[in-house]
C-alpha positions as protocol buffer text, in pm:
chain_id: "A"
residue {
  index: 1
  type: UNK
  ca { x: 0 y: 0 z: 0 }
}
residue {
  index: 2
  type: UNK
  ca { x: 316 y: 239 z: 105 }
}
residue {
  index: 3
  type: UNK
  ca { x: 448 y: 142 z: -250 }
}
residue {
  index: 4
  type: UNK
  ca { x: 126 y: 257 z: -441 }
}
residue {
  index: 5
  type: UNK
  ca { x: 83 y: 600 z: -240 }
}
residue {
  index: 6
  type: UNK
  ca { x: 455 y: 675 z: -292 }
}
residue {
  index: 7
  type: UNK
  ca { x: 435 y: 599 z: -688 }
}
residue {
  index: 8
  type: UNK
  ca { x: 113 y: 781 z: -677 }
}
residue {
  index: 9
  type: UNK
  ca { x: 295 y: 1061 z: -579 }
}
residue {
  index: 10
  type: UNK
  ca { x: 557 y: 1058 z: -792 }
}
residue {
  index: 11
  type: UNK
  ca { x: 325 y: 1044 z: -1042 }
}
residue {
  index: 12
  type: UNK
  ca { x: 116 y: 1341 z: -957 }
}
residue {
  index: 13
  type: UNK
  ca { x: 421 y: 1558 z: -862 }
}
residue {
  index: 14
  type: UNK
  ca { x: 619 y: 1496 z: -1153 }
}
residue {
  index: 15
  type: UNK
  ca { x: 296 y: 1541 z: -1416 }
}
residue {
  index: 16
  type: UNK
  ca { x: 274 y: 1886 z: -1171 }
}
residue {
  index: 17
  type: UNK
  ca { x: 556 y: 2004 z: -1262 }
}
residue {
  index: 18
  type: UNK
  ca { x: 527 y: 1906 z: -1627 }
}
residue {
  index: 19
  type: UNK
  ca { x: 269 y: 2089 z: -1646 }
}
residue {
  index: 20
  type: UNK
  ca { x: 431 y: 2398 z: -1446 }
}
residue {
  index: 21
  type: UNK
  ca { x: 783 y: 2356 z: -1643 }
}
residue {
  index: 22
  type: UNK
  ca { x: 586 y: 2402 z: -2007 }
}
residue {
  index: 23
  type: UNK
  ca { x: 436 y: 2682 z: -1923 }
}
residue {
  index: 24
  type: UNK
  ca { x: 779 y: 2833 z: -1810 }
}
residue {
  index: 25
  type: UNK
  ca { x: 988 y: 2668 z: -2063 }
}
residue {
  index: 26
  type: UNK
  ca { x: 1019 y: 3069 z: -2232 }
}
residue {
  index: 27
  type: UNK
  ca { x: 1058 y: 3263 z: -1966 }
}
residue {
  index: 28
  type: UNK
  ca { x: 1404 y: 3299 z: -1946 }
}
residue {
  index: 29
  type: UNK
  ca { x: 1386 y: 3466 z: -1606 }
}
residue {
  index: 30
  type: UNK
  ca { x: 1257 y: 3226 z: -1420 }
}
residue {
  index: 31
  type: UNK
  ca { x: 1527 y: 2858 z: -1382 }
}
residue {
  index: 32
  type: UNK
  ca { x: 1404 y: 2532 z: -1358 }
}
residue {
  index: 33
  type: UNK
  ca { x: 1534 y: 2208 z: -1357 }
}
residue {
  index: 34
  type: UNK
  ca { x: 1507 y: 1971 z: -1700 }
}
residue {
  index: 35
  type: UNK
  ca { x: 1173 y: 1692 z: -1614 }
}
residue {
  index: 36
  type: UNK
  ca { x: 1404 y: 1384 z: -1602 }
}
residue {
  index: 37
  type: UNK
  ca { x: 1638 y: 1585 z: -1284 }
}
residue {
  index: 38
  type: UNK
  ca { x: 1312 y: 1677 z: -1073 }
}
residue {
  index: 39
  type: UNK
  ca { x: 1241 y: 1307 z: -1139 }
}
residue {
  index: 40
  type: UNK
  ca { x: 1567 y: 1162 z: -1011 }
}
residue {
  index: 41
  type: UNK
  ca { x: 1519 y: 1456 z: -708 }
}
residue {
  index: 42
  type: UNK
  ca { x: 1186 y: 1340 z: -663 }
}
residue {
  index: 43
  type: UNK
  ca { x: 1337 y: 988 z: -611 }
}
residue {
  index: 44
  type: UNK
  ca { x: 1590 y: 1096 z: -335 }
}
residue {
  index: 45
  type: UNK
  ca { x: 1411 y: 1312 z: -179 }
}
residue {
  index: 46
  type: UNK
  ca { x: 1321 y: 1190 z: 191 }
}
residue {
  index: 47
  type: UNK
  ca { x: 1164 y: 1547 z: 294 }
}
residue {
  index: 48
  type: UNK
  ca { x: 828 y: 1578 z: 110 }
}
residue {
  index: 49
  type: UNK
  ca { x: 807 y: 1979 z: 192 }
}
residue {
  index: 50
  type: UNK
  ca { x: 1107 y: 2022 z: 42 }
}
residue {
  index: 51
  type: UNK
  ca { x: 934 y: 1946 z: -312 }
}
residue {
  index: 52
  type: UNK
  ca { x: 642 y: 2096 z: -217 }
}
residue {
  index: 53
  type: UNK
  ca { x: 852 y: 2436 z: -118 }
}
residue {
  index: 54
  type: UNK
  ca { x: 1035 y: 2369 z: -473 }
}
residue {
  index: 55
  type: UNK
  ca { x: 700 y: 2368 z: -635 }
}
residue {
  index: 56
  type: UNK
  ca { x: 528 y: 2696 z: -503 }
}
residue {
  index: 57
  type: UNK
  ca { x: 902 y: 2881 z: -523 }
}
residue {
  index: 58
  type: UNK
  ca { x: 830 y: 2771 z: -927 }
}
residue {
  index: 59
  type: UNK
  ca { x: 479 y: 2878 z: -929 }
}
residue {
  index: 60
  type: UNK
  ca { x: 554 y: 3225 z: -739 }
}
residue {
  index: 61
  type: UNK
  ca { x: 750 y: 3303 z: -981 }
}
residue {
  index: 62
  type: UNK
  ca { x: 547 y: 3228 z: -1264 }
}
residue {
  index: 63
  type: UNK
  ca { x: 271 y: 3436 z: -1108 }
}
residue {
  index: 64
  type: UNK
  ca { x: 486 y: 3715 z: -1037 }
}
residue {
  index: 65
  type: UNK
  ca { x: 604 y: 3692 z: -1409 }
}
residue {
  index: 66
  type: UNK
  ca { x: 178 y: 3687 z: -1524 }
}
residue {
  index: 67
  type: UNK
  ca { x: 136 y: 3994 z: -1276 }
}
residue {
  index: 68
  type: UNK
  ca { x: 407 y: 4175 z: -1436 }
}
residue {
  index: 69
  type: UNK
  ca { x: 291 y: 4098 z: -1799 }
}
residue {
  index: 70
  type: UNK
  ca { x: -11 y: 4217 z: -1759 }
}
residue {
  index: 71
  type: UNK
  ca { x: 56 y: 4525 z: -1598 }
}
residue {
  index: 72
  type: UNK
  ca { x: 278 y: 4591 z: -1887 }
}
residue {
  index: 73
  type: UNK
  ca { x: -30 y: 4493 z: -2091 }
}
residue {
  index: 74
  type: UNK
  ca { x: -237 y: 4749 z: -1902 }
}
residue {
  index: 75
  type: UNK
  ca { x: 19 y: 4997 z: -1944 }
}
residue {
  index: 76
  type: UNK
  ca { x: 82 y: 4966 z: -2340 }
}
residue {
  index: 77
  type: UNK
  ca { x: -310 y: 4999 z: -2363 }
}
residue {
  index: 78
  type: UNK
  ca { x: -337 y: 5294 z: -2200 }
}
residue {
  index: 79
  type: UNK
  ca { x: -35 y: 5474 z: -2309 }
}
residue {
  index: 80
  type: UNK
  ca { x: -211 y: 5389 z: -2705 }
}
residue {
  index: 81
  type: UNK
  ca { x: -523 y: 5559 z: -2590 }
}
residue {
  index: 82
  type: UNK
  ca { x: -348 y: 5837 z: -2457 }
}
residue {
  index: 83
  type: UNK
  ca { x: -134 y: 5842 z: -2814 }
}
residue {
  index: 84
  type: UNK
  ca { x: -536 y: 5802 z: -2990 }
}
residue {
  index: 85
  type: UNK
  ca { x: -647 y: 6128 z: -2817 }
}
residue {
  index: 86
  type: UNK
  ca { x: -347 y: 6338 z: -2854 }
}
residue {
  index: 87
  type: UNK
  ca { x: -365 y: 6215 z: -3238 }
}
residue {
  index: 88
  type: UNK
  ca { x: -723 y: 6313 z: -3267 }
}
residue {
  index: 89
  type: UNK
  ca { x: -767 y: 6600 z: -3039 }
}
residue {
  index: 90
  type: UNK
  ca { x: -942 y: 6832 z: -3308 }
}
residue {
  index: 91
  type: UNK
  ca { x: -1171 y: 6538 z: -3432 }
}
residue {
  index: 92
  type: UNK
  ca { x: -1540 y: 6657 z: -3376 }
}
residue {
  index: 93
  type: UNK
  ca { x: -1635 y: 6310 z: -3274 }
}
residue {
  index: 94
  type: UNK
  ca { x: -1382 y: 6258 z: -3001 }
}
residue {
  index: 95
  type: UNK
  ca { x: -1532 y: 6075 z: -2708 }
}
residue {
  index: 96
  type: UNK
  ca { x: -1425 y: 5806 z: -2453 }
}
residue {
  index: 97
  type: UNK
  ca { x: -1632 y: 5573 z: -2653 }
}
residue {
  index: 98
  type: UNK
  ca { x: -1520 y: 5677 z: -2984 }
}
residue {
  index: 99
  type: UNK
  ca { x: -1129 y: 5608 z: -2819 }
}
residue {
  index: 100
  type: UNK
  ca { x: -1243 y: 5278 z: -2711 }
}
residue {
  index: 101
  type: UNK
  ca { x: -1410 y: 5153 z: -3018 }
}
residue {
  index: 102
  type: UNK
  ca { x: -1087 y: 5239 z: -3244 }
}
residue {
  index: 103
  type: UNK
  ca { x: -878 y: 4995 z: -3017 }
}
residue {
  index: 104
  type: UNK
  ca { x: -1179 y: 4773 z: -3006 }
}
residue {
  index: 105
  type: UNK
  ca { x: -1204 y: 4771 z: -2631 }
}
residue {
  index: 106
  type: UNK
  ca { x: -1533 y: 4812 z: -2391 }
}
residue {
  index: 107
  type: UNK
  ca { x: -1599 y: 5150 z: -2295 }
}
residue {
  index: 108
  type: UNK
  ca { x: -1607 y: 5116 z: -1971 }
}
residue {
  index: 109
  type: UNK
  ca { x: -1363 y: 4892 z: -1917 }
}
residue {
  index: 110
  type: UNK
  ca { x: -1061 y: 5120 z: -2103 }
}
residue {
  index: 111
  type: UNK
  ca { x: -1178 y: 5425 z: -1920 }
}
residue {
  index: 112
  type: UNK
  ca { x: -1117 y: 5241 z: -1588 }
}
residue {
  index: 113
  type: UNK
  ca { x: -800 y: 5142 z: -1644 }
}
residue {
  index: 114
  type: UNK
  ca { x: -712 y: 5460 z: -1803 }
}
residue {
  index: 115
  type: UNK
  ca { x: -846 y: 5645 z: -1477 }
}
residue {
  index: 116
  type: UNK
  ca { x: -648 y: 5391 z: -1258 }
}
residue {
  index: 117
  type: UNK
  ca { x: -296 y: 5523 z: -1455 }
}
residue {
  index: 118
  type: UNK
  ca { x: -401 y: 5853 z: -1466 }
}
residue {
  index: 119
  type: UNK
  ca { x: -625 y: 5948 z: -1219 }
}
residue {
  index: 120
  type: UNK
  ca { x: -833 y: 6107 z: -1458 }
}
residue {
  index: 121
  type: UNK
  ca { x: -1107 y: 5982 z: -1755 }
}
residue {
  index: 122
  type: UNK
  ca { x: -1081 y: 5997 z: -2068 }
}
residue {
  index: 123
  type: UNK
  ca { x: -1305 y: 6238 z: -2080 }
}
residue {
  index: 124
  type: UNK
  ca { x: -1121 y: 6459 z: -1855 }
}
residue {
  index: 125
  type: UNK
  ca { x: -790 y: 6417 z: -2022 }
}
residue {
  index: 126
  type: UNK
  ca { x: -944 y: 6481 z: -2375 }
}
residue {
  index: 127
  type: UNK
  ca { x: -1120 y: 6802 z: -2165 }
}
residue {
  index: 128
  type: UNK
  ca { x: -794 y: 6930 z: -2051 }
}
residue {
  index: 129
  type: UNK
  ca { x: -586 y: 6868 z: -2367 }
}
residue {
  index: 130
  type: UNK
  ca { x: -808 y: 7071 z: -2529 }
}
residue {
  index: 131
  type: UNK
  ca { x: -802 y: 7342 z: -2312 }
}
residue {
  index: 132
  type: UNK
  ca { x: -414 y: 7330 z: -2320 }
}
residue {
  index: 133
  type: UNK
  ca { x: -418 y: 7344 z: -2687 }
}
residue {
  index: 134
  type: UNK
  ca { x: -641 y: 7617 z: -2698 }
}
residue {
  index: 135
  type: UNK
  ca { x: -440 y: 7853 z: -2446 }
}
residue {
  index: 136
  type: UNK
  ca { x: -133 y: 7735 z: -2682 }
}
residue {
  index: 137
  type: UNK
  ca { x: -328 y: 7865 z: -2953 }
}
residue {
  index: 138
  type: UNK
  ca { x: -465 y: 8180 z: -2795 }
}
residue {
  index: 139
  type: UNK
  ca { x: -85 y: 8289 z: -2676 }
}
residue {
  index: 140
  type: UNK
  ca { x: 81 y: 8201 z: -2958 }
}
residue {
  index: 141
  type: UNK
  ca { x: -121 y: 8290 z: -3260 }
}
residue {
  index: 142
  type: UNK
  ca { x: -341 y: 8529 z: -3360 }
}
residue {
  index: 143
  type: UNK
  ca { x: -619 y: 8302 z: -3469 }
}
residue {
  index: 144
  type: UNK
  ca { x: -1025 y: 8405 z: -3341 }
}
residue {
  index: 145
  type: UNK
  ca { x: -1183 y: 8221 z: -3133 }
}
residue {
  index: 146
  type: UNK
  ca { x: -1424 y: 8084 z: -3357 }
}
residue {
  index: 147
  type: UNK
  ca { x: -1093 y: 7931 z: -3573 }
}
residue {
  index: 148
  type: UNK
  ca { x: -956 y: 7790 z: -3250 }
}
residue {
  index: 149
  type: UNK
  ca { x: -1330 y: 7643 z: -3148 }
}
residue {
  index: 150
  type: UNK
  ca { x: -1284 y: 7493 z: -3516 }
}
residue {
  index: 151
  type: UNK
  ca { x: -923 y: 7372 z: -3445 }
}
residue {
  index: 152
  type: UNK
  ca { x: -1065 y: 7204 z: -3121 }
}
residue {
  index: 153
  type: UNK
  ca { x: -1273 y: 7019 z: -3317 }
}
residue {
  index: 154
  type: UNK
  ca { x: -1541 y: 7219 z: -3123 }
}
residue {
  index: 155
  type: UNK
  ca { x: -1818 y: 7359 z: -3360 }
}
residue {
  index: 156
  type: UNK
  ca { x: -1990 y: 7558 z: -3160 }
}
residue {
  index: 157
  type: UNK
  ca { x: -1804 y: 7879 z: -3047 }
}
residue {
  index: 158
  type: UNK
  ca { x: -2052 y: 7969 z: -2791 }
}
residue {
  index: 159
  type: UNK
  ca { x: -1960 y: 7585 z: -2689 }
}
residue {
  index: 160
  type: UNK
  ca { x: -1648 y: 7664 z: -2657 }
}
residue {
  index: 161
  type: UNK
  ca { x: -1668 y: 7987 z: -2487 }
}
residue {
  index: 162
  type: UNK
  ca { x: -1818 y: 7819 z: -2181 }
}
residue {
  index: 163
  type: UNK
  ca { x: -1630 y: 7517 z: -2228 }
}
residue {
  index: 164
  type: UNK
  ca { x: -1305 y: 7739 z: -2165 }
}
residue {
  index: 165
  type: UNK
  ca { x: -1417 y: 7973 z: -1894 }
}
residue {
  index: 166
  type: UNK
  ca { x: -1508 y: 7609 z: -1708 }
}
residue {
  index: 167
  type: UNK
  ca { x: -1194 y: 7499 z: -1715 }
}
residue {
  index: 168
  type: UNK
  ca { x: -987 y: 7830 z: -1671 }
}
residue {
  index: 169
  type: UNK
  ca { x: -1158 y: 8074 z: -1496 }
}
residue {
  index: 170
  type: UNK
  ca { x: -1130 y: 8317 z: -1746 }
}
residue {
  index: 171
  type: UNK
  ca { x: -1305 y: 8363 z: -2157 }
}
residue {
  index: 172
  type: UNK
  ca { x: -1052 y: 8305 z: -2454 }
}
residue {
  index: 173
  type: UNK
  ca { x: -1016 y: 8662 z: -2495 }
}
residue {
  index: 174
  type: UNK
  ca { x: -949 y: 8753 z: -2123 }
}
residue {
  index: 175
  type: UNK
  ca { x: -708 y: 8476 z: -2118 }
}
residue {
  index: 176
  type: UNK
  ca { x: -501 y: 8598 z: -2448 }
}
residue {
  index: 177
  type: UNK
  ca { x: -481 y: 8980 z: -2289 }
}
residue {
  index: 178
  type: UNK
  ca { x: -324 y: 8838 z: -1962 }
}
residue {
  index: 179
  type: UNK
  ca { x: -59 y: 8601 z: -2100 }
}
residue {
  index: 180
  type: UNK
  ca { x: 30 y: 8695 z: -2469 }
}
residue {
  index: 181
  type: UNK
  ca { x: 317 y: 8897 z: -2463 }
}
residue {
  index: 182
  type: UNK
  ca { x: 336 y: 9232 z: -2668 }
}
């Protein structure tokens, strides 16, 4: 009976770690021994939690290596969107969902993950790169207000008007007296 539960063992443990070890065959970072030597260590082994502390040391890793790739997943995703909305600030049909439907993600889903990196929506960022742009535009050219609205990819002027004062306290006009220099 001792004989069966040991190769029973054996068994499970080494088709364990066959399974683990092919999943981290590529990851170079991450060291583990070829099947047939965790087979002969299996075999002299006396200490079953040493195995057992070789296994989860494997999986750990492997984990920790998953975490990491998808944060860098996460990361790449929302550094594109970011790169979608700067590309297409002055498109009248800029939205969140319009961002999310280019990169063929869920709505909701991008904009949570984009607030998570950012702290802000899309929505908010596409709000405030606007604005930026416009008081780049106000200082720096001599362009009206209703060819910056235009620029913004806002139609309406009147939109745009409030939109600005919103966001900085001041009207387009007001804001180009105070900071353009003479």
């Amino acid at each position: 009976m001792k004989l069966c539960i040991t190769i029973s063992l054996l068994f499970f443990y080494t088709k364990l770690y066959s399974s683990l070890r092919d999943r981290i065959r590529s990851i170079t970072s991450i060291s583990s021994l070829p099947t047939y030597q965790f087979e002969n260590k299996l075999n002299t082994i006396t200490d079953i939690q040493e195995i057992n502390l070789y296994i989860l040391s494997l999986m750990h890793a492997y984990n920790k290596y998953l975490a990491n790739m998808k944060e860098e997943k996460i990361l790449d995703l929302v550094s594109n969107a970011k790169d979608y909305i700067d590309a297409h600030l002055c498109d009248t049909d800029l939205t969140a969902d319009s961002v999310a439907e280019s990169m063929d993600y869920n709505a909701t889903y991008l904009n949570r993950i984009f607030k998570s990196q950012y702290e802000m929506s899309m929505k908010e960022y596409i709000n405030i790169s606007r604005v930026e742009l416009a008081k780049k535009l106000l200082v720096e050219t001599d362009l009206s207000t209703l060819e910056i609205s235009a620029q913004l990819g806002l139609e309406n002027s009147n939109y745009f008007y409030t939109f600005f004062k919103k966001h900085t306290g001041s009207t387009p006009n007001q804001y180009r007296i105070d900071h353009k220099s003479t």
